[in-house]
PDB file of N, H, CA, C and O in Angstrom:
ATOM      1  N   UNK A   1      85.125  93.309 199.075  1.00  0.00           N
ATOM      2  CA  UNK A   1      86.269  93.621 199.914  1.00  0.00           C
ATOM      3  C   UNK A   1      86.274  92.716 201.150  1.00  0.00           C
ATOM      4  O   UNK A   1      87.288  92.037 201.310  1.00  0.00           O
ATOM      5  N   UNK A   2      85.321  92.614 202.013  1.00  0.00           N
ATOM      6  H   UNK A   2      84.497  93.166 201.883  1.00  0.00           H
ATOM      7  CA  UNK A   2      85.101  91.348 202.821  1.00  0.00           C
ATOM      8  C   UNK A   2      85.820  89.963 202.683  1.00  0.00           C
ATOM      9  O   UNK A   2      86.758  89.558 203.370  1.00  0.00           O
ATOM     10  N   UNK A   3      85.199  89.336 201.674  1.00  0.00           N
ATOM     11  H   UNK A   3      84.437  89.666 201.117  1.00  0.00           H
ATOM     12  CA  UNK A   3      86.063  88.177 201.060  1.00  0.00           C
ATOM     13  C   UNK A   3      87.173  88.154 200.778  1.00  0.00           C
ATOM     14  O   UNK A   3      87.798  87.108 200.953  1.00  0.00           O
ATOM     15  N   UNK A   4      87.981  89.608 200.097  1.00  0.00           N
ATOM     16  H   UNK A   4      87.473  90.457 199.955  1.00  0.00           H
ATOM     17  CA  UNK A   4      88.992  89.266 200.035  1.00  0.00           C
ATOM     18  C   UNK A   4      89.798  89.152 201.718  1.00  0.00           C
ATOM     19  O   UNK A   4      90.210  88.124 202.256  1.00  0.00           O
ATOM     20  N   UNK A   5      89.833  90.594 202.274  1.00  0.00           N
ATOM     21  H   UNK A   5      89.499  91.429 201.837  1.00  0.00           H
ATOM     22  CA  UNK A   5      89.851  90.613 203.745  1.00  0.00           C
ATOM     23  C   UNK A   5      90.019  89.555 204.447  1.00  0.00           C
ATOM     24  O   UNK A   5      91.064  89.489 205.094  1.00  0.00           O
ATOM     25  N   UNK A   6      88.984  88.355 204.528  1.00  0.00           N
ATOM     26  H   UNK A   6      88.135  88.408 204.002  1.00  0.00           H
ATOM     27  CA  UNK A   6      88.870  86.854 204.590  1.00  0.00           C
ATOM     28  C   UNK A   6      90.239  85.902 204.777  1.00  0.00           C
ATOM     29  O   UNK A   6      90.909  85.301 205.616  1.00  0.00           O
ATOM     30  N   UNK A   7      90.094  86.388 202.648  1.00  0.00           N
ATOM     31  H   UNK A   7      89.550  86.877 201.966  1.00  0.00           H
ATOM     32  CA  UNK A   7      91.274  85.662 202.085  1.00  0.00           C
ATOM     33  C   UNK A   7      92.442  85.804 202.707  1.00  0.00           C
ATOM     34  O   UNK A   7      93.180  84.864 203.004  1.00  0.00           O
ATOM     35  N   UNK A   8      92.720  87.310 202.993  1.00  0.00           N
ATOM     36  H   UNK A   8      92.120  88.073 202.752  1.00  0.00           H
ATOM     37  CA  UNK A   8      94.339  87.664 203.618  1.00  0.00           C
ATOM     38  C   UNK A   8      94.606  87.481 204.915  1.00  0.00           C
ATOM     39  O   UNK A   8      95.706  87.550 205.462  1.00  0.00           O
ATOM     40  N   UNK A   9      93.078  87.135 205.610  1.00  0.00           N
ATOM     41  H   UNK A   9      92.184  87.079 205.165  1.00  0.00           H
ATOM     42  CA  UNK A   9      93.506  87.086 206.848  1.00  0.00           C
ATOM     43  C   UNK A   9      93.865  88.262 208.074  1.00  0.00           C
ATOM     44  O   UNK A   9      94.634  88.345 209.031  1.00  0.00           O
ATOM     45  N   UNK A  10      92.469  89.376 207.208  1.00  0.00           N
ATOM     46  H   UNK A  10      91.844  89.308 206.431  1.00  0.00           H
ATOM     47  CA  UNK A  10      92.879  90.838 207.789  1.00  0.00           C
ATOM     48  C   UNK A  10      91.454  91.653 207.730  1.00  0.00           C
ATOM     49  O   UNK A  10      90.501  91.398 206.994  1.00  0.00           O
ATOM     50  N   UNK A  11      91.546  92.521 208.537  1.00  0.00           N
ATOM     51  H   UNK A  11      92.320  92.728 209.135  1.00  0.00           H
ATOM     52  CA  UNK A  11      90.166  93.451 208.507  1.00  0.00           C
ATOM     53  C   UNK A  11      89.974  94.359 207.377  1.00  0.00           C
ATOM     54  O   UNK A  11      90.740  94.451 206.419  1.00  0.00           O
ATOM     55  N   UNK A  12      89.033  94.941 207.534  1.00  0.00           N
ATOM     56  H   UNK A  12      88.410  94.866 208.312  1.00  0.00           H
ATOM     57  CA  UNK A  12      88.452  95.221 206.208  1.00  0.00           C
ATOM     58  C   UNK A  12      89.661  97.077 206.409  1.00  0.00           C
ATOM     59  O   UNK A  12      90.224  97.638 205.469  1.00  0.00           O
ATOM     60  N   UNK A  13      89.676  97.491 207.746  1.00  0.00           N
ATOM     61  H   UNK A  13      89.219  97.035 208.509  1.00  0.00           H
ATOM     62  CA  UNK A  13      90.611  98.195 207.920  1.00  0.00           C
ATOM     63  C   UNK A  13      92.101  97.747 207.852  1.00  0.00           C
ATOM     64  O   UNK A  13      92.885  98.569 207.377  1.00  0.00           O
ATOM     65  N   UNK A  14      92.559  96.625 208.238  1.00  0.00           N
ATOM     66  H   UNK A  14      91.922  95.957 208.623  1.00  0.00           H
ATOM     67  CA  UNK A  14      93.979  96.307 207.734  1.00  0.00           C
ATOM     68  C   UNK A  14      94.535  96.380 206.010  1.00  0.00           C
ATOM     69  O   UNK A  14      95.560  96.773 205.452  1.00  0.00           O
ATOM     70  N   UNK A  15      92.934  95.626 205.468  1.00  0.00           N
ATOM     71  H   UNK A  15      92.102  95.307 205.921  1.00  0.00           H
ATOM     72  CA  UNK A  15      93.216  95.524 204.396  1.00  0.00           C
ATOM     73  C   UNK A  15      92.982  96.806 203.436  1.00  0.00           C
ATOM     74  O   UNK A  15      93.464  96.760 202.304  1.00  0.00           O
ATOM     75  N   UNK A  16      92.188  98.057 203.888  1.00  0.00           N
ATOM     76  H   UNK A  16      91.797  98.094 204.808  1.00  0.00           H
ATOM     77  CA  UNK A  16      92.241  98.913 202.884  1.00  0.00           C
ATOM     78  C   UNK A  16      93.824 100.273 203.491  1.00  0.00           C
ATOM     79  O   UNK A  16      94.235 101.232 202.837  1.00  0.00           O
ATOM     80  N   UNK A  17      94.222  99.889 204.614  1.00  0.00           N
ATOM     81  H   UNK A  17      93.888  99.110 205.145  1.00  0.00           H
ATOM     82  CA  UNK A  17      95.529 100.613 205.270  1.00  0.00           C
ATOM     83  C   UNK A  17      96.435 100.087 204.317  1.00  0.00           C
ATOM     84  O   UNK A  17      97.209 100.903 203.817  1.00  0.00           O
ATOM     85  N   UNK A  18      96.538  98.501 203.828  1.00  0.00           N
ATOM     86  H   UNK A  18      95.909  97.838 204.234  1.00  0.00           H
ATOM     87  CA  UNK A  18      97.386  97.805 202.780  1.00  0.00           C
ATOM     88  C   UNK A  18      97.395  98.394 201.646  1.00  0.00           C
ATOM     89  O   UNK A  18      98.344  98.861 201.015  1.00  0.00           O
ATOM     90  N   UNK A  19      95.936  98.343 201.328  1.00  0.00           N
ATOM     91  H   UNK A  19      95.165  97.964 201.840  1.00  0.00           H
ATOM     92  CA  UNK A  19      96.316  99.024 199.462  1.00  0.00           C
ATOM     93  C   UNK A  19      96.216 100.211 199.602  1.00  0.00           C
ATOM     94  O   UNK A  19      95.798 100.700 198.553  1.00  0.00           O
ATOM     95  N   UNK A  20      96.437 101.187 200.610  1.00  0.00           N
ATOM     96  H   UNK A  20      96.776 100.790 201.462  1.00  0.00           H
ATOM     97  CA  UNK A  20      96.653 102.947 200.743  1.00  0.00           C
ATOM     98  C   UNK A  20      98.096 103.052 200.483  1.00  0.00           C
ATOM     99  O   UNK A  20      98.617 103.810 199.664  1.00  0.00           O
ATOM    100  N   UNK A  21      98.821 102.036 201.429  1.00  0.00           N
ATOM    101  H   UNK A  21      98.398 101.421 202.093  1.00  0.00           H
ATOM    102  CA  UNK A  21     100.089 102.233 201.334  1.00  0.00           C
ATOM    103  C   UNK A  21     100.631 101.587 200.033  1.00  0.00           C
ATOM    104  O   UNK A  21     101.640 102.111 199.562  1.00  0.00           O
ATOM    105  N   UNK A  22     100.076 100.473 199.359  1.00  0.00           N
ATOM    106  H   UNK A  22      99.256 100.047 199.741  1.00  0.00           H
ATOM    107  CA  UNK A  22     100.658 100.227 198.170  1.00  0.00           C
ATOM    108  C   UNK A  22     100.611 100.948 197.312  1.00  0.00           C
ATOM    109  O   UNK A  22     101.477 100.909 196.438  1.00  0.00           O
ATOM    110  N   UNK A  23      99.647 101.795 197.278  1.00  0.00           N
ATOM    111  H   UNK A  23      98.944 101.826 197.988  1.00  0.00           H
ATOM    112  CA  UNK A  23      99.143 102.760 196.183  1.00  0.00           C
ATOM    113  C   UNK A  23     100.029 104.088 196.001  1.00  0.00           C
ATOM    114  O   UNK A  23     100.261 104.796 195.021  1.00  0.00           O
ATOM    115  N   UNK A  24     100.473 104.143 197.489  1.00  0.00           N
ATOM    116  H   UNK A  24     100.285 103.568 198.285  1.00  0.00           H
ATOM    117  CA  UNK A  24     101.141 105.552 197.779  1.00  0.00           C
ATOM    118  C   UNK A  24     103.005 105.096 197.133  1.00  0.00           C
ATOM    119  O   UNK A  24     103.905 105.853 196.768  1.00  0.00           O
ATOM    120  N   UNK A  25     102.975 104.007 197.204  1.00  0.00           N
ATOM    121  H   UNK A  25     102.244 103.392 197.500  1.00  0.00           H
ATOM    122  CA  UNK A  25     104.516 103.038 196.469  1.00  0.00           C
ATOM    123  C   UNK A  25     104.076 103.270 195.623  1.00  0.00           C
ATOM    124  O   UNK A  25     104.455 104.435 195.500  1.00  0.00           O
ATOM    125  N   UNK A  26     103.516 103.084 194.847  1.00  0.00           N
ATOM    126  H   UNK A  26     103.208 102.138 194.946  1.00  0.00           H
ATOM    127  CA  UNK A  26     102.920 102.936 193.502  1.00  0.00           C
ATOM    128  C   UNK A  26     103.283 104.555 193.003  1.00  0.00           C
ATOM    129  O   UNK A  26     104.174 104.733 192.172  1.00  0.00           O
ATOM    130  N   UNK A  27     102.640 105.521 193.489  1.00  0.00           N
ATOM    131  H   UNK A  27     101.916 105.377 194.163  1.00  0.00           H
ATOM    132  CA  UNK A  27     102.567 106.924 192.800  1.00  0.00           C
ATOM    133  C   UNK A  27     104.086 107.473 193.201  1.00  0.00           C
ATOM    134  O   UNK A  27     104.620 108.483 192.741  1.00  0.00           O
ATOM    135  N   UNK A  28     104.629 106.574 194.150  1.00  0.00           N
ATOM    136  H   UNK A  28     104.195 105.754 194.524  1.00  0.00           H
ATOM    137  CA  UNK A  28     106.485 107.468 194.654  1.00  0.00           C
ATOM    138  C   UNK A  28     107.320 106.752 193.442  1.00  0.00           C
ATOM    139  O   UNK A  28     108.121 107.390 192.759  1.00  0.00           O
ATOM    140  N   UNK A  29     107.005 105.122 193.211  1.00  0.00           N
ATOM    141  H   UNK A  29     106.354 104.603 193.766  1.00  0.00           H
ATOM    142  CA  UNK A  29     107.675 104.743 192.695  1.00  0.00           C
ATOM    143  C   UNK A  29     107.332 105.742 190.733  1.00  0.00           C
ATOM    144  O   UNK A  29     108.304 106.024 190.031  1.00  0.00           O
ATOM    145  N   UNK A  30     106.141 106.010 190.358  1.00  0.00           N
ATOM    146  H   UNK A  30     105.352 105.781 190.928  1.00  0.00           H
ATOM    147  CA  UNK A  30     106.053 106.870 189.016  1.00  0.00           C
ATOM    148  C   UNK A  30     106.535 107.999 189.221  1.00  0.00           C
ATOM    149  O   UNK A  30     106.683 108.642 188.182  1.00  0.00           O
ATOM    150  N   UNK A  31     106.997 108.761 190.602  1.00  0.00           N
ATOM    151  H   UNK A  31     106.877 108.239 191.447  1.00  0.00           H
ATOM    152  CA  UNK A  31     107.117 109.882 190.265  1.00  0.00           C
ATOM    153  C   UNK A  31     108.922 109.891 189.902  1.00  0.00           C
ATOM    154  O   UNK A  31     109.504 110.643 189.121  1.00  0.00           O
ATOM    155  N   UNK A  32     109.388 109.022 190.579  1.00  0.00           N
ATOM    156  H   UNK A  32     108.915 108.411 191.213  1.00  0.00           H
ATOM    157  CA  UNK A  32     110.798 108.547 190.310  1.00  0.00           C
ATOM    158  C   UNK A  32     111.078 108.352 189.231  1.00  0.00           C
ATOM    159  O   UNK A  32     112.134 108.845 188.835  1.00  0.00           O
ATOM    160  N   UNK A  33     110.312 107.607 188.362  1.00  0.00           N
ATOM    161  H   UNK A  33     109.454 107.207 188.683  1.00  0.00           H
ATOM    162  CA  UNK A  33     110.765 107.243 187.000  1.00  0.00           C
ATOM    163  C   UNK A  33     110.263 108.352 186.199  1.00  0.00           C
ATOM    164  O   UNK A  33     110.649 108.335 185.030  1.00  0.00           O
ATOM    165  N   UNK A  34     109.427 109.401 186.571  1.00  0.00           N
ATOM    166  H   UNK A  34     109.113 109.414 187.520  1.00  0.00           H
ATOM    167  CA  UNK A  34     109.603 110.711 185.854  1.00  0.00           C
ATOM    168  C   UNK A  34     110.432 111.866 185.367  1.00  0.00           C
ATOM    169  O   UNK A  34     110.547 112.589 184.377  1.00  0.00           O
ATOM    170  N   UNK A  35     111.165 111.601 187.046  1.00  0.00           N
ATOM    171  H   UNK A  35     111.072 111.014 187.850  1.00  0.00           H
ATOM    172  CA  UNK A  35     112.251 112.204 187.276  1.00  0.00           C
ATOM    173  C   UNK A  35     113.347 112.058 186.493  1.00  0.00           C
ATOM    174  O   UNK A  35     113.773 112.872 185.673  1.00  0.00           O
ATOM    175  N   UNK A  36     113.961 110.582 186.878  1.00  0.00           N
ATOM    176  H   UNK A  36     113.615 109.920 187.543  1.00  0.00           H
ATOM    177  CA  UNK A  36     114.629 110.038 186.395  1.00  0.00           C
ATOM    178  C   UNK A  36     114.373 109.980 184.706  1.00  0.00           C
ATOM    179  O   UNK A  36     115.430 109.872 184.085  1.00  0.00           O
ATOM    180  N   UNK A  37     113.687 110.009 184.236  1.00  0.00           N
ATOM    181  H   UNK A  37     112.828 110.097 184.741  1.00  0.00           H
ATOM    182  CA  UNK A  37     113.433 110.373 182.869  1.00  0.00           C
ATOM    183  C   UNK A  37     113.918 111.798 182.174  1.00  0.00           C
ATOM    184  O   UNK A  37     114.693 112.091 181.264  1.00  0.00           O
ATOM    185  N   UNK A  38     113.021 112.563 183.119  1.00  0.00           N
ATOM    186  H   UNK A  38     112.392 112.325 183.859  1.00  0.00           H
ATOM    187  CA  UNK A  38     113.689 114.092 182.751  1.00  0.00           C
ATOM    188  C   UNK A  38     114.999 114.411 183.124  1.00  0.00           C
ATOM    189  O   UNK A  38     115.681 114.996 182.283  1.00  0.00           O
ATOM    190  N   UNK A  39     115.509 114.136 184.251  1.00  0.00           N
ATOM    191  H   UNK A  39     114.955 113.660 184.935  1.00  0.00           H
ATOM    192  CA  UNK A  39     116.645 114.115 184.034  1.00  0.00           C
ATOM    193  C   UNK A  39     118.074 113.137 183.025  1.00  0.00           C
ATOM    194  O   UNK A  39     119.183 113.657 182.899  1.00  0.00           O
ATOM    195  N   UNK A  40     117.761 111.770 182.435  1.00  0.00           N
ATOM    196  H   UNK A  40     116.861 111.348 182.538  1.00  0.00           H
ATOM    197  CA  UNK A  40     118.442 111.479 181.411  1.00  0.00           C
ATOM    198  C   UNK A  40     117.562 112.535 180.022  1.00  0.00           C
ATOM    199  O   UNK A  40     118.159 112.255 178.983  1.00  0.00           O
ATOM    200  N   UNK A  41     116.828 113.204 179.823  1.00  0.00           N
ATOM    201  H   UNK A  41     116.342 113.432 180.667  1.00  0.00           H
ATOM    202  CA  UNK A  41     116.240 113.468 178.613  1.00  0.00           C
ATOM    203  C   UNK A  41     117.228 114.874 178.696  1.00  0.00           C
ATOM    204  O   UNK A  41     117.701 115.237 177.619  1.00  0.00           O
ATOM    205  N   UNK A  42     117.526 115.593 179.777  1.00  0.00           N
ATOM    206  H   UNK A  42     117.141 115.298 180.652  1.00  0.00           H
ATOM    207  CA  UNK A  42     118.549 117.059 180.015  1.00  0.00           C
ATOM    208  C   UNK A  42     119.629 116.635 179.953  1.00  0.00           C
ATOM    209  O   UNK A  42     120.532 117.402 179.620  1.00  0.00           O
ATOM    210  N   UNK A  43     119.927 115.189 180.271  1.00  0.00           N
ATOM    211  H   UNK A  43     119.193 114.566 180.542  1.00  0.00           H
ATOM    212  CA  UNK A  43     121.814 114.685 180.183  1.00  0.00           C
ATOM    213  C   UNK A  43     122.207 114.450 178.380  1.00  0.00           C
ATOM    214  O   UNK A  43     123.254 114.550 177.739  1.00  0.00           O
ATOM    215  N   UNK A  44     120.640 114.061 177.976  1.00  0.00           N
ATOM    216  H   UNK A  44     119.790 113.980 178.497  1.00  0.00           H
ATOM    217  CA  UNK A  44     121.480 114.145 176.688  1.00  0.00           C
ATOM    218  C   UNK A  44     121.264 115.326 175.994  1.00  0.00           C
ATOM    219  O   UNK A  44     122.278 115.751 175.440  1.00  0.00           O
ATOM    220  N   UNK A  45     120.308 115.955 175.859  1.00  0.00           N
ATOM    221  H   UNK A  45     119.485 115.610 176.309  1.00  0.00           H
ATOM    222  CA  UNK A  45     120.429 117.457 175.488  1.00  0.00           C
ATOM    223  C   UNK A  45     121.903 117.994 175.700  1.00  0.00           C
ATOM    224  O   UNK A  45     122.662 118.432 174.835  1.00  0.00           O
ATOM    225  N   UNK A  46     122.117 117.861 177.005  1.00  0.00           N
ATOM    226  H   UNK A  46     121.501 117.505 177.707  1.00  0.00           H
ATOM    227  CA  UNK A  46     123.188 118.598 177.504  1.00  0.00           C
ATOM    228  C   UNK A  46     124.402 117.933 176.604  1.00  0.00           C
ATOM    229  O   UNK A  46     125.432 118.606 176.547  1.00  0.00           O
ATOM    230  N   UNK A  47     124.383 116.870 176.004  1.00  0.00           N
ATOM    231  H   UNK A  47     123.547 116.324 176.050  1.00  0.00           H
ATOM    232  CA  UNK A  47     125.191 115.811 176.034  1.00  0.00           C
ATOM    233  C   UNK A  47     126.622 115.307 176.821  1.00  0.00           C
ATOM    234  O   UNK A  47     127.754 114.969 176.474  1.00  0.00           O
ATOM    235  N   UNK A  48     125.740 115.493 178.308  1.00  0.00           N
ATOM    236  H   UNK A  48     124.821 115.767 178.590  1.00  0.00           H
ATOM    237  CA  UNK A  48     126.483 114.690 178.851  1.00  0.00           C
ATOM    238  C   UNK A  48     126.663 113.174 179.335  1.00  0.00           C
ATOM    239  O   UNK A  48     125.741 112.648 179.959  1.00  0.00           O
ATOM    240  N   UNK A  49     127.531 112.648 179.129  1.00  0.00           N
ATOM    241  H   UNK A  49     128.280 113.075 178.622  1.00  0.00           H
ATOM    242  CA  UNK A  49     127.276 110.784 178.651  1.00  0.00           C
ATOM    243  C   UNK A  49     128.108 110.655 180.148  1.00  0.00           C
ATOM    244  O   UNK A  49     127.450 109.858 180.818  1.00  0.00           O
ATOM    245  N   UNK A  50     128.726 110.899 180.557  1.00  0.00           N
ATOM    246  H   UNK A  50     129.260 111.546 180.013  1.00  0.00           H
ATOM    247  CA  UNK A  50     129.627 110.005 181.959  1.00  0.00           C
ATOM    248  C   UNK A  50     129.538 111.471 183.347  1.00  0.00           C
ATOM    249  O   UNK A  50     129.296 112.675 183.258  1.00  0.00           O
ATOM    250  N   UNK A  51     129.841 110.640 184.401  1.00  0.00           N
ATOM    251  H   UNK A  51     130.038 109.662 184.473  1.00  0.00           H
ATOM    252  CA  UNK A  51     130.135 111.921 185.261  1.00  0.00           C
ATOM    253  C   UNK A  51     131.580 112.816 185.411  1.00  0.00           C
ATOM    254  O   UNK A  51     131.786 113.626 186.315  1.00  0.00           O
ATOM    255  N   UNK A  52     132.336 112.548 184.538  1.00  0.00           N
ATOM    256  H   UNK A  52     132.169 111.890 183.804  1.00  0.00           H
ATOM    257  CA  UNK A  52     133.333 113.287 184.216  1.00  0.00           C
ATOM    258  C   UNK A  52     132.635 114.610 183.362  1.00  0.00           C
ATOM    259  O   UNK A  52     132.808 115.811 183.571  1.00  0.00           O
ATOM    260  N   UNK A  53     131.792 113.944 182.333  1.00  0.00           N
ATOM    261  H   UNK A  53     131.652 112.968 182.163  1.00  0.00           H
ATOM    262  CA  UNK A  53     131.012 115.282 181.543  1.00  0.00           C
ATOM    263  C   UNK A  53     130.509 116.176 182.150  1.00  0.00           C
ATOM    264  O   UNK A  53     130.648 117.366 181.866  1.00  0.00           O
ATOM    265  N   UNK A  54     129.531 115.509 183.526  1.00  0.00           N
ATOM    266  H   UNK A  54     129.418 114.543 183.756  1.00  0.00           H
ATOM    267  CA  UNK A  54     128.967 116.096 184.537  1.00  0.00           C
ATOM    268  C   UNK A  54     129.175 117.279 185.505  1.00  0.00           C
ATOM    269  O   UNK A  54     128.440 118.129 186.007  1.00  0.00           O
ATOM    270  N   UNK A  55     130.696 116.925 185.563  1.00  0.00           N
ATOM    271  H   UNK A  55     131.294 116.235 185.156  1.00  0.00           H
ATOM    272  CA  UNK A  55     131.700 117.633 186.889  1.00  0.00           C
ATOM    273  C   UNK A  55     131.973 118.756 185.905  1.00  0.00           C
ATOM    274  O   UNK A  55     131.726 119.879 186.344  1.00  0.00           O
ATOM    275  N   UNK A  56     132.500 118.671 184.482  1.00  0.00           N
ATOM    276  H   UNK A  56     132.701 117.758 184.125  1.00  0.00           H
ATOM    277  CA  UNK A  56     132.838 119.565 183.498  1.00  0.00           C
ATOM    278  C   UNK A  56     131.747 120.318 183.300  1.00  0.00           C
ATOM    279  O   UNK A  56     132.042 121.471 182.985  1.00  0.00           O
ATOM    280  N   UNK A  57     130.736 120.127 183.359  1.00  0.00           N
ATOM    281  H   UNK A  57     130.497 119.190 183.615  1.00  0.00           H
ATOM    282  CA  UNK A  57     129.664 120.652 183.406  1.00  0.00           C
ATOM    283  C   UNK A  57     129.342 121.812 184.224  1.00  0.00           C
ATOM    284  O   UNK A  57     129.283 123.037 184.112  1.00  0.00           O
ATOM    285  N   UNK A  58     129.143 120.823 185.169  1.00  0.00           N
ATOM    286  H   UNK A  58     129.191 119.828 185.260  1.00  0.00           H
ATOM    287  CA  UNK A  58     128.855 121.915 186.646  1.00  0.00           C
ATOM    288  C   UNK A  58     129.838 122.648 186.966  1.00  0.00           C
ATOM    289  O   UNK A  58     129.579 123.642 187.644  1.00  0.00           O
ATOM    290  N   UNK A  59     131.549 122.326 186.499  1.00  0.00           N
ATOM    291  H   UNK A  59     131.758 121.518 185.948  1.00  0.00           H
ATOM    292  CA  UNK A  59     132.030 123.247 186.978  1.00  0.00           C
ATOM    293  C   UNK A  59     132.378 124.522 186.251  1.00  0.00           C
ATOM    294  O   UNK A  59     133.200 125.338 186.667  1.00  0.00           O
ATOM    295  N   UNK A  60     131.417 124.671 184.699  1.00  0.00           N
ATOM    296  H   UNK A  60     130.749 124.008 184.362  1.00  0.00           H
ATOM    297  CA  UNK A  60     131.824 125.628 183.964  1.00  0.00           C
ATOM    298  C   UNK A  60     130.660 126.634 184.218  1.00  0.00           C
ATOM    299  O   UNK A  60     130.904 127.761 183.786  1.00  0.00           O
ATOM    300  N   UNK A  61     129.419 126.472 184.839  1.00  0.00           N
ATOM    301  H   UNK A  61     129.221 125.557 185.190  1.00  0.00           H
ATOM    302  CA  UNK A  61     128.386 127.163 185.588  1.00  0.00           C
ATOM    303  C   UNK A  61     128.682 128.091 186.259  1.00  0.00           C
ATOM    304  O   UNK A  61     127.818 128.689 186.901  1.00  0.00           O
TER     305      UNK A  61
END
């Protein structure tokens, strides 16, 4: 970790504050595409294909 540190031109604290926060992108950006998964996997169940289906949808709830 040193060397790399070195390499970037940053402390061994700059550089592990760097990959905390990349990491924490990292697990927001998977939890998004989870989401976003389960929710197209309920749009087609539902089979709703456009947001016209959507509005018809929600507004028969």
């Amino acid at each position: 970790m040193v060397d790399l540190a070195k390499d970037e031109g940053k402390s061994k604290s700059e550089l592990f504050r760097d990959m905390v926060r990349v990491y924490q992108e990292y697990i927001e950006e998977q939890r998004w595409a989870k989401i976003y998964k389960w929710g197209a996997e309920t749009a087609r169940r539902l089979g709703i294909k456009s947001e016209e289906d959507l509005d018809k949808f929600l507004n028969e709830a």
